[in-house]
VEXDREN-2710 file (C-alpha; in Angstrom, 1 decimal):
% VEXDREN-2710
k/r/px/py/pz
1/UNK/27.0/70.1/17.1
2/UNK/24.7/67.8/18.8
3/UNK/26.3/64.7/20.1
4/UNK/23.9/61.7/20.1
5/UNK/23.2/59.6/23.9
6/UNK/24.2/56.2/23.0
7/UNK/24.2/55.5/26.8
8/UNK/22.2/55.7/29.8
9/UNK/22.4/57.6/32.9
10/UNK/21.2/57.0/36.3
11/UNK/20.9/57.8/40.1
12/UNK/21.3/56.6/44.0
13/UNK/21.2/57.2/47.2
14/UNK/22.5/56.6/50.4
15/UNK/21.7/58.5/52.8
16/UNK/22.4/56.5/55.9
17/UNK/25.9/57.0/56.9
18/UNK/26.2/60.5/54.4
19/UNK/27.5/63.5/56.7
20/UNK/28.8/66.6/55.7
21/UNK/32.4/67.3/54.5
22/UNK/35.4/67.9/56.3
23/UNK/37.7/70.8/55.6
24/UNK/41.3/69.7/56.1
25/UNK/44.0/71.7/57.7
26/UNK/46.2/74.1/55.7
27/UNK/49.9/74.6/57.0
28/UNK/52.5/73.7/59.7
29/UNK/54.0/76.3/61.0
30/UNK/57.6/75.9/59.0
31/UNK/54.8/75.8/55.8
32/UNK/56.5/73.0/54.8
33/UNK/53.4/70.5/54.1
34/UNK/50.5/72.3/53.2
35/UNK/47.5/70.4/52.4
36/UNK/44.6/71.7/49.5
37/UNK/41.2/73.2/50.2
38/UNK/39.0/73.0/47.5
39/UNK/38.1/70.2/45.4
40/UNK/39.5/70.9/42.3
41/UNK/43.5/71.2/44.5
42/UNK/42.1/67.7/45.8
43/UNK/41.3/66.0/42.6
44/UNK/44.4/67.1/41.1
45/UNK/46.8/65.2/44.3
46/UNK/47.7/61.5/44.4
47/UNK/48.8/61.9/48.1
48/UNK/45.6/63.2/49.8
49/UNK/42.8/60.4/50.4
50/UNK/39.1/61.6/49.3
51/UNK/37.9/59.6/51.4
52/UNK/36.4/60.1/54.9
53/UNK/35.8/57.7/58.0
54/UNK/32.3/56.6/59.7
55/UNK/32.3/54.2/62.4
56/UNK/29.2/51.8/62.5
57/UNK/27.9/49.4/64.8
58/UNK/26.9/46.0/64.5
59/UNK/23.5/45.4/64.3
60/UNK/22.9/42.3/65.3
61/UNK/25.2/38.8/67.1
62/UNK/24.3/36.1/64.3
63/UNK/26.2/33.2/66.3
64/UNK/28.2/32.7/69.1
65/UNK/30.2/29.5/70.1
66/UNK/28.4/29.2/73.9
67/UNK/27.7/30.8/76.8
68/UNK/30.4/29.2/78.8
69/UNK/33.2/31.1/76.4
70/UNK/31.4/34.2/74.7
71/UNK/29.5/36.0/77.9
72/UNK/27.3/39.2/76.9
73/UNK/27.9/39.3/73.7
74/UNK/25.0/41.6/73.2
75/UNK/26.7/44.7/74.6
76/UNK/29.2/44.8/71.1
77/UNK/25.7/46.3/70.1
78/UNK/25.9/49.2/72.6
79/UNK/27.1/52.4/71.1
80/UNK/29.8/53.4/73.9
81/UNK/32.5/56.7/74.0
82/UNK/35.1/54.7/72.0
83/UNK/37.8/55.0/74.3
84/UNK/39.0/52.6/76.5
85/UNK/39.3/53.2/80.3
86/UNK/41.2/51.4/82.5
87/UNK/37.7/49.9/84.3
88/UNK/35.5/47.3/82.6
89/UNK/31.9/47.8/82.5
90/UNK/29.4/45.3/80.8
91/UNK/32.2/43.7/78.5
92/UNK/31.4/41.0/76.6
93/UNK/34.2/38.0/77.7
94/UNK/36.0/36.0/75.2
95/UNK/37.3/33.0/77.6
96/UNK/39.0/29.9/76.0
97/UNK/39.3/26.5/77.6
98/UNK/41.3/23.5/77.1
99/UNK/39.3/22.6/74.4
100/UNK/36.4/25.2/73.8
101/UNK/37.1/28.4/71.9
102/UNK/34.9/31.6/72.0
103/UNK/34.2/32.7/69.0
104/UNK/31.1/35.2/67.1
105/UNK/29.7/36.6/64.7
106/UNK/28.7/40.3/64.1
107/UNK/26.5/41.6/61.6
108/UNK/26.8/45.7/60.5
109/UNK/23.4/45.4/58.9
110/UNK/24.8/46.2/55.1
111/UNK/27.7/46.0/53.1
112/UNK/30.5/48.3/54.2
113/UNK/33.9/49.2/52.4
114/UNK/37.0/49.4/54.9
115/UNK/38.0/47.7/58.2
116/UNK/37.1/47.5/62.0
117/UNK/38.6/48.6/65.4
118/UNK/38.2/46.1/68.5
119/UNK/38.4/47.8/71.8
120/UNK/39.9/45.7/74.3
121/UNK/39.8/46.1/78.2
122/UNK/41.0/43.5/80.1
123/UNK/43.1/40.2/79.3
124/UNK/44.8/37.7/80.4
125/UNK/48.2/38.8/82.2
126/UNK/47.3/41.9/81.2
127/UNK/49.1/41.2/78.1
128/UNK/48.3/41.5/74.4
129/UNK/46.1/38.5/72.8
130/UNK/45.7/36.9/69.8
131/UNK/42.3/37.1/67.8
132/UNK/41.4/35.4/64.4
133/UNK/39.3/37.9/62.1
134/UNK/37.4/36.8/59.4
135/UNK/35.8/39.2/57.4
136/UNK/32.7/38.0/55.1
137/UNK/29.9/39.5/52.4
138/UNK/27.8/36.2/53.4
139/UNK/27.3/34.7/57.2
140/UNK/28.5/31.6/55.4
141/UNK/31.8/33.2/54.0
142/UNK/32.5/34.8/57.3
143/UNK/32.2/31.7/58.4
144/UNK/34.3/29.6/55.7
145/UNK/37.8/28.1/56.6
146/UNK/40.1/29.3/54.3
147/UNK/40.2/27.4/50.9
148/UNK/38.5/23.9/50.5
149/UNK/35.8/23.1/48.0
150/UNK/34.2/26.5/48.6
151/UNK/36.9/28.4/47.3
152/UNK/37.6/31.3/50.4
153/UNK/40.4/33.4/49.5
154/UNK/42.4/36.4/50.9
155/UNK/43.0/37.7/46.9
156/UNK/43.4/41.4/46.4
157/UNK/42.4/41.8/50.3
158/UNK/42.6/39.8/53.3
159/UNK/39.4/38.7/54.8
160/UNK/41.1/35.9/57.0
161/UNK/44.0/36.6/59.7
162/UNK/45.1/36.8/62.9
163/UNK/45.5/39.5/64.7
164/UNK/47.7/40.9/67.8
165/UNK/45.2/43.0/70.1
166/UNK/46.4/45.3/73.4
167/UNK/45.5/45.5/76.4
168/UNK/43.8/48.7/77.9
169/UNK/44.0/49.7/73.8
170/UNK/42.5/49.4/70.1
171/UNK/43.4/47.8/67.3
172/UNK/42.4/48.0/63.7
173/UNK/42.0/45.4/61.6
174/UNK/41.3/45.2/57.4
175/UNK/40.8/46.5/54.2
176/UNK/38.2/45.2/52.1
177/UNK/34.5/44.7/51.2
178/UNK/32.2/43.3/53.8
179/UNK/28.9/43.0/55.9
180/UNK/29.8/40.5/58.5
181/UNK/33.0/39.6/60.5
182/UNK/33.7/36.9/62.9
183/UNK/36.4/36.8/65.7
184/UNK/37.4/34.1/67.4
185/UNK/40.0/34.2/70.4
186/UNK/43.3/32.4/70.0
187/UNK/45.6/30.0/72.6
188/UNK/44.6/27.4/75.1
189/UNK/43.2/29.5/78.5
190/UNK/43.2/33.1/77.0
191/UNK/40.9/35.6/78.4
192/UNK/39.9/38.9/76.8
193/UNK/36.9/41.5/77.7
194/UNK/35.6/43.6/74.9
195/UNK/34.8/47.6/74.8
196/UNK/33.7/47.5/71.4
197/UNK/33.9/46.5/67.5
198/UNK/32.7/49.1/65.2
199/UNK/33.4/49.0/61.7
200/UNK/35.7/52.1/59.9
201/UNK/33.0/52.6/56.9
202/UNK/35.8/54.3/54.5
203/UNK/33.7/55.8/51.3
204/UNK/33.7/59.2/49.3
205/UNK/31.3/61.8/51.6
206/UNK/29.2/62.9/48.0
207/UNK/25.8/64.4/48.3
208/UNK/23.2/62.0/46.4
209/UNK/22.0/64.4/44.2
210/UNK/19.6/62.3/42.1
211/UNK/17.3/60.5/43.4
212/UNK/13.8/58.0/42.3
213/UNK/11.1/57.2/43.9
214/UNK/7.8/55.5/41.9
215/UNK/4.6/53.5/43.3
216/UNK/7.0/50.1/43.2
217/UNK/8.4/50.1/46.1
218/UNK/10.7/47.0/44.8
219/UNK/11.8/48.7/42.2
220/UNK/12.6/51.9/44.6
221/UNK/14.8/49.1/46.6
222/UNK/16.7/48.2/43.7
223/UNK/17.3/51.8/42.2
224/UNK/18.9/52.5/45.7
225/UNK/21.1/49.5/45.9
226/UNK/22.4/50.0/42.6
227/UNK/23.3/53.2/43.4
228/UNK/24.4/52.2/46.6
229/UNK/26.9/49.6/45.0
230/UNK/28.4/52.2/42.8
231/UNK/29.3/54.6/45.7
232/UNK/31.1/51.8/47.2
233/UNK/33.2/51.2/44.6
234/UNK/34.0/54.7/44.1
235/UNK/37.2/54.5/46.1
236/UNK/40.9/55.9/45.2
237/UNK/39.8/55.3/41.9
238/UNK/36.5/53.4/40.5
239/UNK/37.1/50.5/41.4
240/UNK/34.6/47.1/40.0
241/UNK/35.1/45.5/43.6
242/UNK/35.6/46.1/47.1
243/UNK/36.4/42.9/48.2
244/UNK/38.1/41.3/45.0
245/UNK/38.5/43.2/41.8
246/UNK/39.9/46.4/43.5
247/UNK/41.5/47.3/40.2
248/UNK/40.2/50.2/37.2
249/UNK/38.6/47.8/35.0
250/UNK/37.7/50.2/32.2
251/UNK/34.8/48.3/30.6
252/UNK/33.5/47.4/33.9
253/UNK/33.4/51.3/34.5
254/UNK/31.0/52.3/31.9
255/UNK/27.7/50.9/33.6
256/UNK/29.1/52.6/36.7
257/UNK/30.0/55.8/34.7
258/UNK/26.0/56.2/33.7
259/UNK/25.0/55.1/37.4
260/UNK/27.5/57.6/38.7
261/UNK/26.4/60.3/36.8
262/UNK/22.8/60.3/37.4
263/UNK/23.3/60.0/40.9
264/UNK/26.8/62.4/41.8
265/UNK/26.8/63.9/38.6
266/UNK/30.6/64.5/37.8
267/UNK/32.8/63.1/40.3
268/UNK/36.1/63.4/39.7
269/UNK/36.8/59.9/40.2
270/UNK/35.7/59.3/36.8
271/UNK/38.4/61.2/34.8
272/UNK/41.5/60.0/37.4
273/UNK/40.7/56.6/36.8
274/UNK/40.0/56.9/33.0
275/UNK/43.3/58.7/32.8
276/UNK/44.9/56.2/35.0
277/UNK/44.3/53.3/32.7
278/UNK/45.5/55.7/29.6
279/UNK/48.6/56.5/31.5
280/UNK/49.6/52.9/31.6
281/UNK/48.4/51.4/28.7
282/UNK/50.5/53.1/25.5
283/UNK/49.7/52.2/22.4
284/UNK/49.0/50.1/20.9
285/UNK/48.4/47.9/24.0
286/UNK/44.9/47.2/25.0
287/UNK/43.6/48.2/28.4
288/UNK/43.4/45.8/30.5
289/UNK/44.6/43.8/28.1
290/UNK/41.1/43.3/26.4
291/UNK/40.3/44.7/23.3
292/UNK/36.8/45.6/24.0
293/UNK/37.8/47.5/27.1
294/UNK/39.8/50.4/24.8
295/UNK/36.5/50.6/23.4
296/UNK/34.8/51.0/26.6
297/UNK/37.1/53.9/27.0
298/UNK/36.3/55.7/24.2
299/UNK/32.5/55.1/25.1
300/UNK/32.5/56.5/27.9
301/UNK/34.7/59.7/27.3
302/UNK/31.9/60.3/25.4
303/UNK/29.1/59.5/27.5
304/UNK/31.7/62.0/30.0
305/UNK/31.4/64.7/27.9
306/UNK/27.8/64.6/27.0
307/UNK/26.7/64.5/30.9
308/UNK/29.7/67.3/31.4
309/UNK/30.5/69.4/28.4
310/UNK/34.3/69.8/29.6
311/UNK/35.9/69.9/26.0
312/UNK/39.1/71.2/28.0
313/UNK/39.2/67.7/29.3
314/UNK/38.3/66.3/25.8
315/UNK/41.0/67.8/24.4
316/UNK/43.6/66.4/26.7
317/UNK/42.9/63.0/25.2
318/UNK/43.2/63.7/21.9
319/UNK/46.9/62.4/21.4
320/UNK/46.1/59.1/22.8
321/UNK/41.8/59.4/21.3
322/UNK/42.8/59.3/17.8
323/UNK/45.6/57.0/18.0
324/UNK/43.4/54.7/19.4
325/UNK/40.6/55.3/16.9
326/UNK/43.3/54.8/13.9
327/UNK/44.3/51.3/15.3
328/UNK/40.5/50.4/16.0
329/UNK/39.5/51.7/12.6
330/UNK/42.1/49.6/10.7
331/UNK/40.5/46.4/12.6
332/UNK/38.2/45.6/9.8
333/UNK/38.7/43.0/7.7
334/UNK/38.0/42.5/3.9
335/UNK/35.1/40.6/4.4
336/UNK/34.3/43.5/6.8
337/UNK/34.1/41.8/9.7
338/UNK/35.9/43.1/12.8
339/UNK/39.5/41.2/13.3
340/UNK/40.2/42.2/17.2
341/UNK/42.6/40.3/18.9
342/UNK/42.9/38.0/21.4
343/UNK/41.9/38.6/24.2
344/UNK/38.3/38.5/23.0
345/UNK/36.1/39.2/25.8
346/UNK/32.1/40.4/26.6
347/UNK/31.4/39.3/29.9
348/UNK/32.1/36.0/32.0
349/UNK/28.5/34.2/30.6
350/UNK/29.2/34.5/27.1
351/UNK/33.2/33.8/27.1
352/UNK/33.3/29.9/25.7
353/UNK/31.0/31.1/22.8
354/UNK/33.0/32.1/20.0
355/UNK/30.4/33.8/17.4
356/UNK/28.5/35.3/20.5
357/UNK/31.5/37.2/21.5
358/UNK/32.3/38.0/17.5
359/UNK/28.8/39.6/17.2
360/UNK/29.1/41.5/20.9
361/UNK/32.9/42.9/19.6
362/UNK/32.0/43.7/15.8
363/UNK/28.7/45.7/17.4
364/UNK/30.7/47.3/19.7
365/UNK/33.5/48.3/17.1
366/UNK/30.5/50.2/15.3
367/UNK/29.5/52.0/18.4
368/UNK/32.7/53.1/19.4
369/UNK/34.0/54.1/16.1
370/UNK/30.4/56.6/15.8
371/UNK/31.2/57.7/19.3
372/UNK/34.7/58.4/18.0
373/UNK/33.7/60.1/14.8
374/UNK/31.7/62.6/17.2
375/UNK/34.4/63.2/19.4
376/UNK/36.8/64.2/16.5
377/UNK/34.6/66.3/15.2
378/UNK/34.8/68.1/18.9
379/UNK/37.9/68.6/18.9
380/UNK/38.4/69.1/15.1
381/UNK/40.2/66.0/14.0
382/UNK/39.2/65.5/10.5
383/UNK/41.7/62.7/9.4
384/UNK/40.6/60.3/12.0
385/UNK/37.2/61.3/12.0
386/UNK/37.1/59.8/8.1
387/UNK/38.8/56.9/9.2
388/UNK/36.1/56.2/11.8
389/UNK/33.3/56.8/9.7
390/UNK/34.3/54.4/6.6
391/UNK/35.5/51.9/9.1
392/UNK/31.4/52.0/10.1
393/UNK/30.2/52.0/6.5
394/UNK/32.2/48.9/6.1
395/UNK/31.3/47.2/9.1
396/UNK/27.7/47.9/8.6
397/UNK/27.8/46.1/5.4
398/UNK/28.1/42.7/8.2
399/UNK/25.4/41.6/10.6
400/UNK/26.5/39.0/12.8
401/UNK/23.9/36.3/14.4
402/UNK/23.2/37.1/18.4
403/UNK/23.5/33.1/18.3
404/UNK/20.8/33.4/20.8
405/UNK/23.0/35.5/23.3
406/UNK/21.0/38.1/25.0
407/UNK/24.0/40.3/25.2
408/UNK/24.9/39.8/21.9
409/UNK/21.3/40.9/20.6
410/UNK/21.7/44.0/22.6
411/UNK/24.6/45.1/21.3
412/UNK/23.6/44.2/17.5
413/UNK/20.2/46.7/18.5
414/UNK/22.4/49.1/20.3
415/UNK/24.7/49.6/17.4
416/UNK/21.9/49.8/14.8
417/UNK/22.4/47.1/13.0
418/UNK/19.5/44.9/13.1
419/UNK/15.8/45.5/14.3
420/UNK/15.5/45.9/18.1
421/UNK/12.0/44.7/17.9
422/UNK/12.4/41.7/16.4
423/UNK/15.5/40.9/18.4
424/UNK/13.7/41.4/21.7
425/UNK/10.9/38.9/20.3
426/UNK/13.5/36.3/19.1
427/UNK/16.5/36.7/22.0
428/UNK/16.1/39.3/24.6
429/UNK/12.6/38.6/25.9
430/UNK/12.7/34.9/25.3
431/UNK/12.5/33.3/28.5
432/UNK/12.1/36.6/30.9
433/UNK/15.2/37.2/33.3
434/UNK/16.9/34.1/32.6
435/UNK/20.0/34.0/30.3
436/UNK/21.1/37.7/31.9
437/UNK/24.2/38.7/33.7
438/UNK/24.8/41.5/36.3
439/UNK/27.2/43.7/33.4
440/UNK/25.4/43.1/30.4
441/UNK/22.2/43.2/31.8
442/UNK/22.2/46.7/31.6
443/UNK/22.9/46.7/27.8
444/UNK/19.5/44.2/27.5
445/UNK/17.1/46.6/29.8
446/UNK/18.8/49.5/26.9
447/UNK/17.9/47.8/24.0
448/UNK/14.3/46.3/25.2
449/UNK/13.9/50.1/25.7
450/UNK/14.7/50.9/22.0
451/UNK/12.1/48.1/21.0
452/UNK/9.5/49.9/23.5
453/UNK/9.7/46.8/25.6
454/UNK/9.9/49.0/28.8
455/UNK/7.1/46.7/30.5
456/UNK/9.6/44.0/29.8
457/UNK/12.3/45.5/30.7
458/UNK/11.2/46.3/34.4
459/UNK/10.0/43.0/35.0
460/UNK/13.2/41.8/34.0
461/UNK/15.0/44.5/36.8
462/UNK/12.3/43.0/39.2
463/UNK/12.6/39.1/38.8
464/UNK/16.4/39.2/38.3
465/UNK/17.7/42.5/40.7
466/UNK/15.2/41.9/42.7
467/UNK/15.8/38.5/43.4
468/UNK/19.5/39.4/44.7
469/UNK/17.1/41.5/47.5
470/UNK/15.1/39.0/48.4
471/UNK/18.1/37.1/49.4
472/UNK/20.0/39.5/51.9
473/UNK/21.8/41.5/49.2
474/UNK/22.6/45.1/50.3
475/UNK/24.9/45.4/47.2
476/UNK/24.2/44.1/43.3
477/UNK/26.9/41.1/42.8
478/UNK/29.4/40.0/40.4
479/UNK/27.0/37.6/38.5
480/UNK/23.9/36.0/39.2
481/UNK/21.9/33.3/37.7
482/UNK/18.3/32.8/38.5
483/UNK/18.6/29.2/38.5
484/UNK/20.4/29.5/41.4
485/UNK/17.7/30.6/44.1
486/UNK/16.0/27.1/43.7
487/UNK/16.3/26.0/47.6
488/UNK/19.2/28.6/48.3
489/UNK/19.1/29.8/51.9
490/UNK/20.1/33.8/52.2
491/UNK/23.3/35.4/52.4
492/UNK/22.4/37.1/55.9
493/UNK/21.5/33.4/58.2
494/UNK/23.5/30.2/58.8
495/UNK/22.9/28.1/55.6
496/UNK/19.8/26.0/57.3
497/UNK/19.6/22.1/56.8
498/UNK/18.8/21.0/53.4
499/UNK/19.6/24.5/51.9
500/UNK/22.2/25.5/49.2
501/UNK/24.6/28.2/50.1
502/UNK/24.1/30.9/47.6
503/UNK/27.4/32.2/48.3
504/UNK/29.7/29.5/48.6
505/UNK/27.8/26.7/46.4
506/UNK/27.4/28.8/43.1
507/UNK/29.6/31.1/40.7
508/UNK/31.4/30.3/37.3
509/UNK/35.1/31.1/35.7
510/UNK/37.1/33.3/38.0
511/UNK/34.0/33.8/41.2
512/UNK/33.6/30.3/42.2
513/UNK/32.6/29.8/45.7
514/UNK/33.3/32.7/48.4
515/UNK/36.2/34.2/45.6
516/UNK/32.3/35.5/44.3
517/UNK/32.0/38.9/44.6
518/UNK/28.8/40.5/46.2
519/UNK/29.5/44.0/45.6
520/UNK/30.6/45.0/41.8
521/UNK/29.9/48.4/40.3
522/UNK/29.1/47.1/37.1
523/UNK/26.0/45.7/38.2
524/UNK/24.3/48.9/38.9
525/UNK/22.7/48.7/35.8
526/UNK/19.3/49.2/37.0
527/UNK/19.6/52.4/38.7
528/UNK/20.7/53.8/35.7
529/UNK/17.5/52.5/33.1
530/UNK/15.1/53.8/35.6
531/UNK/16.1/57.1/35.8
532/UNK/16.4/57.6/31.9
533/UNK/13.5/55.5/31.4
534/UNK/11.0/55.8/33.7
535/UNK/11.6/59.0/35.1
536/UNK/12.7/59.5/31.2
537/UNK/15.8/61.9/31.3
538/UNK/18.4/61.6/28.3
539/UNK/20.8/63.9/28.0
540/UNK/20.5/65.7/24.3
541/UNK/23.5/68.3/24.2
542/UNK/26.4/68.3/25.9
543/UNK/26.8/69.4/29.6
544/UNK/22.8/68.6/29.7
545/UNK/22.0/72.1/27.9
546/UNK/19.2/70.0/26.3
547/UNK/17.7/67.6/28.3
548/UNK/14.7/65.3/27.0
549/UNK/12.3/63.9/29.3
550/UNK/10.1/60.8/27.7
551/UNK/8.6/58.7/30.8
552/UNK/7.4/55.4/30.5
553/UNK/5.6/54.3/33.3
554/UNK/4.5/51.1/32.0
555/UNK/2.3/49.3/35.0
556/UNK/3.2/52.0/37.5
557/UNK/1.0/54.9/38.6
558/UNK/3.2/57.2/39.3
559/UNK/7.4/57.7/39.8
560/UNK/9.4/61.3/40.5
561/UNK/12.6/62.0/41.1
562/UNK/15.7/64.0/40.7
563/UNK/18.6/64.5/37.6
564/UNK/22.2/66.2/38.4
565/UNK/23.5/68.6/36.1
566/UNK/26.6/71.0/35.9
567/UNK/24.3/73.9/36.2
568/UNK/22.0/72.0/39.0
569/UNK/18.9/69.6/39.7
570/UNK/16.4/68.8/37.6
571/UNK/13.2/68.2/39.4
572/UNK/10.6/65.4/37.7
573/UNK/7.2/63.8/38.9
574/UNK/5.2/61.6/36.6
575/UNK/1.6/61.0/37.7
576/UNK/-0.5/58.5/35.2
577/UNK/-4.1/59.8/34.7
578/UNK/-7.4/57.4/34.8
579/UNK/-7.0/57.6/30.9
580/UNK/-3.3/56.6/30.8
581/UNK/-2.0/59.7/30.2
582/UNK/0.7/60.7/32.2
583/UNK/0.6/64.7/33.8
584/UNK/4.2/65.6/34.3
585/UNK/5.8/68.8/36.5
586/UNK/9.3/69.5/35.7
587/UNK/11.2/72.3/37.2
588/UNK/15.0/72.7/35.5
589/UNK/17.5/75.0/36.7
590/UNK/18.7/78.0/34.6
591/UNK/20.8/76.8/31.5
592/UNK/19.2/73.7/31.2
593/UNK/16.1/73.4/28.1
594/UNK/13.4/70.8/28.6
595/UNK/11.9/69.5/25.5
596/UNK/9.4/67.2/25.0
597/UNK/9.4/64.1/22.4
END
């Protein structure tokens, strides 16, 4: 059968930092511990880390307390051996007073995932030392005392502590989500001389196999950060956040899922972290706790298995798919409206408004109950598949207001239930980029696309992504609100007189202050719509067997890239012609079928 794309799939790249794999060492000599060496052994272990180590530099001293108690600071930028020796040359000197305390404040030039190690020569008494660490995604955060009005916090990781250091030794320090860290040295008359601080960049070492490029070079910058973000949080486990919310939130996970997929293809994170969530939910608990995230998992095991094709994997869900589907299914009321339970949730902006989040869950119900009906049919589950399909019929007999709710309007469009067009006149395109969040974003840019708003739609990715960029971001954040850049100072300078602190001045609901974060996978959005948009790939069959490639260059002149599939890259380059026509070369690998709309 052909299963239907009800998603989007996307791309990054980040090649700065990307190496080569590591092959890891097989037996002791007893052949008691004997680690795996192929990918699929990995995937399958909970006690191997997929993760590698980089060490990075700091690429610039943002502040320093004074010369008379921070002296050459600028050799931290030097690369060095990494190993201290027992003589000191050009050390920067942390040197406290009575009253004066050294302190700085390094910057590793884009946000990093993991700790650092300080190299210490010399101290005083040649004895160990005490330094205060503060880890920050803002200059002002790293900055921040902990708590006050500003709302610093050491939740899910520690980003402020202090710290025992050696002498003639290393330590290292955190676990977290960060482009900037501060150190300041502790006690009255200490004295300490500094190899080195690097950071200890800890990621997944994947190839970026997809890949965009187009005559906008803004929106080139933002396709790469989004895909950027999602590689960060693609830890243990996909995780939303690498400083706070370092947990599998499963409807967070679908934005990244499409991102992920366009730009890794299928990394096995995916599946551990999907099955992770299953594991620990039973029925008929929600996961998370949030209705609308069991959805989320059913949408994207089938957005999984249209990228992928693994019906072995399908099939392992089936116990726990249709289960899930009955109890979904049996969520309709006589009025047929959906009756999900508390807790009812869309995304941070729209939680106080009740019929917004009743028209976001009802759509959503539809979609995943189609999505489901599919994916019975798959693995031939005709029972549930009935119940799925009449549970649509009825709820398509309901069309819920949008209320005015961007997100809601999406999802109404998305799940066919009113006209896209005239929901992106009346809602989504009312008033540009404003009204939009970082999570449902992405849902907007998908339904503008199905009212052939794609002008719209990447002018929306341009004033709203794009204004994350044009202050400091390196990473997509948690949420963002145009409204906010009016007289905001950027997240990579001391907040100047007169300025708002982006960071630590803004942020609603659970990411007030510094508890904000600015790295979360969901808000990869972006990188996603421009590759099945612009570069126009959507997957038609399962395992991309049929892949259909429908550009829409809107105002651009030209855009190219590349597509991962199970049986390889798909090479694409759009070039617009003086009469608007657009002259396309694709080159697919064996197994794959192009067609054209």
């Amino acid at each position: 059968m052909r299963l239907s794309a009800s998603g989007a799939v996307m791309i990054g790249l980040l090649s700065v930092w990307c190496g080569s794999k590591t092959t890891l060492a097989q037996t002791n000599t007893q052949g008691i511990f004997r680690l795996p060496v192929n990918d699929s052994q990995m995937a399958a272990r909970t006690d191997v880390d997929p993760r590698v180590r980089r060490y990075v530099l700091p690429a610039r001293v943002v502040w320093h307390s004074g010369d008379t108690t921070v002296e050459n600071p600028q050799a931290l930028l030097v690369r060095r051996s990494g190993q201290v020796t027992l003589d000191a040359s050009n050390p920067c000197v942390l040197r406290n007073g009575k009253t004066e305390q050294a302190g700085l404040l390094l910057d590793f030039g884009k946000e990093l995932h993991g700790g650092v190690q300080i190299m210490v020569w010399h101290t005083k008494d040649n004895k160990p030392v005490r330094l205060r660490v503060r880890f920050g995604e803002s200059v002002s955060e790293a900055m921040a005392e902990f708590g006050g009005e500003k709302n610093t916090t050491n939740d899910h990781a520690i980003r402020d502590q202090s710290v025992l250091v050696p002498w003639l030794g290393t330590a290292e320090v955190g676990n977290t989500g960060f482009r900037f860290m501060r150190i300041d040295l502790e006690g009255e008359g200490s004295f300490a001389q500094l190899k080195m601080v690097r950071a200890v960049f800890l990621y997944r070492d994947l190839p970026y196999l997809g890949s965009f490029r187009c005559s906008d070079e803004r929106l080139n910058r933002i396709w790469q950060t989004g895909a950027y973000t999602v590689h960060l949080n693609m830890q243990d486990y996909l995780w939303d956040g690498i400083k706070r919310d370092r947990l599998v939130w499963i409807g967070d996970m679908h934005p990244e899922t499409m991102s992920l997929c366009a730009v890794f293809g299928a990394a096995d994170v995916v599946p551990k972290s999907l099955d992770l969530i299953r594991d620990e939910t039973p029925l008929p608990k929600w996961m998370n706790g949030i209705s609308s995230y069991s959805m989320w998992w059913v949408l994207i095991h089938h957005s999984w298995y249209l990228h992928t094709g693994d019906k072995a994997y399908l099939q392992q869900q089936r116990g726990y798919l249709t289960g899930l589907l009955d109890l979904l299914a049996s969520r309709v009321g006589p009025d047929n409206r959906e009756t999900l339970p508390p807790h009812r949730f869309l995304d941070w902006p729209s939680s106080e408004n009740q019929p917004v989040i009743h028209a976001g869950l009802h759509s959503l119900l539809v979609m995943t109950l189609g999505a489901g009906a599919e994916l019975c049919e798959i693995i031939d589950e005709p029972v549930t598949r009935g119940k799925c399909l009449a549970a649509v019929e009825k709820l398509k007999k309901h069309t819920p207001d949008p209320a005015g709710s961007k997100q809601a309007a999406a999802l109404i469009a998305l799940a066919g239930l009113d006209d896209p067009k005239r929901l992106n006149r009346e809602v989504m395109a009312v008033d540009g980029a404003h009204r939009m969040s970082t999570f449902y974003g992405y849902y907007v840019l998908q339904a503008m696309a199905m009212a052939r708003d794609h002008q719209g739609a990447m002018d929306c990715i341009r004033q709203y992504w794009g204004a994350m960029l044009d202050l400091g971001a390196t990473t997509f954040w948690e949420d963002f609100d145009l409204d906010w850049t009016a007289n905001a100072g950027r997240i990579d300078e001391l907040v100047p007189e007169g300025k708002k602190d982006i960071h630590g001045d803004f942020g609603n609901y659970c990411y007030k202050g510094f508890r904000h974060s600015l790295c979360h996978g969901w808000a990869s959005g972006p990188t996603a719509w421009l590759s099945e948009h612009v570069l126009g790939v959507k997957v038609v069959e399962p395992g991309c067997r049929v892949v259909s490639i429908e550009p829409h260059l809107a105002d651009l002149d030209w855009a190219e890239g590349t597509f991962p599939t199970p049986m390889g890259v798909i090479k694409i380059r759009h070039a617009k012609n003086t009469d608007d026509s657009i002259e396309s070369t694709i080159e697919a690998p064996g197994g794959v079928k192009i067609v054209r709309p």
